[in-house]
C-alpha positions as CSV (number, residue, x, y, z in Angstrom):
1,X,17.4,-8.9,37.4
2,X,18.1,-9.8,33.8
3,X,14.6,-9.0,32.8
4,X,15.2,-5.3,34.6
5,X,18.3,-4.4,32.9
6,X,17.0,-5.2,29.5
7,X,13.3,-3.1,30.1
8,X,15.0,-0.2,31.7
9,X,16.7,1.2,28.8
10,X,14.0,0.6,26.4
11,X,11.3,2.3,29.1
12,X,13.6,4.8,28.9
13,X,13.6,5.1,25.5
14,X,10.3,4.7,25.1
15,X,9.3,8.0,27.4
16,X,12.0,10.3,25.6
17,X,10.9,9.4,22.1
18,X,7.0,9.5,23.1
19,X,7.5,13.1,24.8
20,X,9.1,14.5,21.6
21,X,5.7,14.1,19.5
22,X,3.0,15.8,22.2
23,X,5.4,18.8,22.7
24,X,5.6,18.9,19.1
25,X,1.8,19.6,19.0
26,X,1.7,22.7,21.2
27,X,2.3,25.5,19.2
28,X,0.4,27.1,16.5
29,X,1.3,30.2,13.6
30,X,-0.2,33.2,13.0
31,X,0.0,34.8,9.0
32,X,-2.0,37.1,7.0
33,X,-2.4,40.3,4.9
34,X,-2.4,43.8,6.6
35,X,-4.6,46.3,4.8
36,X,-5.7,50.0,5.7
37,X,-9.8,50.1,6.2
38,X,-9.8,51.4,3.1
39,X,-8.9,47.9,1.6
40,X,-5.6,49.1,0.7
41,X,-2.8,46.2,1.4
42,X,0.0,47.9,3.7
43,X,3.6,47.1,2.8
44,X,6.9,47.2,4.8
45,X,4.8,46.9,8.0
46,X,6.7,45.7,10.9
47,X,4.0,43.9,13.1
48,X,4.8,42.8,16.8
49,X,3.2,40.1,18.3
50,X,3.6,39.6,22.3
51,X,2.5,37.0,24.4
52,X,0.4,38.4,27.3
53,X,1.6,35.6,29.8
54,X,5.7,35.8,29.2
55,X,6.3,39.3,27.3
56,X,8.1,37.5,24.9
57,X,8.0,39.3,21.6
58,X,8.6,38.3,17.9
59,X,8.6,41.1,15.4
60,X,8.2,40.3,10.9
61,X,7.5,42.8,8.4
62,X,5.1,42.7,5.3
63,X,6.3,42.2,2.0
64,X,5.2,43.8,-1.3
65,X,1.9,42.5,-1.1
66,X,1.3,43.4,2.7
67,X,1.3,39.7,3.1
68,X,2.5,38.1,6.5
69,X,4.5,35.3,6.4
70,X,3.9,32.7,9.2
71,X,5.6,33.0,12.3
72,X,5.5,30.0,15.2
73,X,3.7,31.3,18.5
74,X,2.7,29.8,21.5
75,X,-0.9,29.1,22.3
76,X,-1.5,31.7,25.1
77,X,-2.7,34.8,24.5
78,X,-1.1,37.8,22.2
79,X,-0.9,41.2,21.6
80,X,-0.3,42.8,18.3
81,X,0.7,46.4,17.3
82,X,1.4,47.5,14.2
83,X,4.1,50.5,12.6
């Protein structure tokens, strides 16, 4: 009975700690540049990406170089739509 209260807590332990690390390694980010066909980098965009499965949607802007910072996603499918 000893031998079981002492393992227990340290299973426990154990699983917690070893579950933090593999959810850690399911999500991804999405960045970029947005540019015109014409080749011309588009500034002060406001880009929305949705995930096709939830809806959930996370909207950034461009800065002055129509670069797009990284933003944490999900990996599922997306949507994007640009103003």
């Amino acid at each position: 009975m000893r031998f079981l209260s002492r393992c227990v807590p340290a299973l426990i332990v154990a699983i917690v700690f070893g579950a933090a690390p593999a959810w850690a390694g399911i999500t991804g980010s999405i960045s970029g540049v947005v540019t015109h066909p014409s080749g011309a980098v588009i500034i002060d965009a406001t880009v929305t990406a949705a995930e096709t499965p939830t809806g959930i949607r996370s909207e950034i802007t461009t800065d002055s170089k129509g670069a797009l910072p990284a933003f944490p996603t999900f990996p599922c499918s997306l949507s994007f739509r640009m103003e």
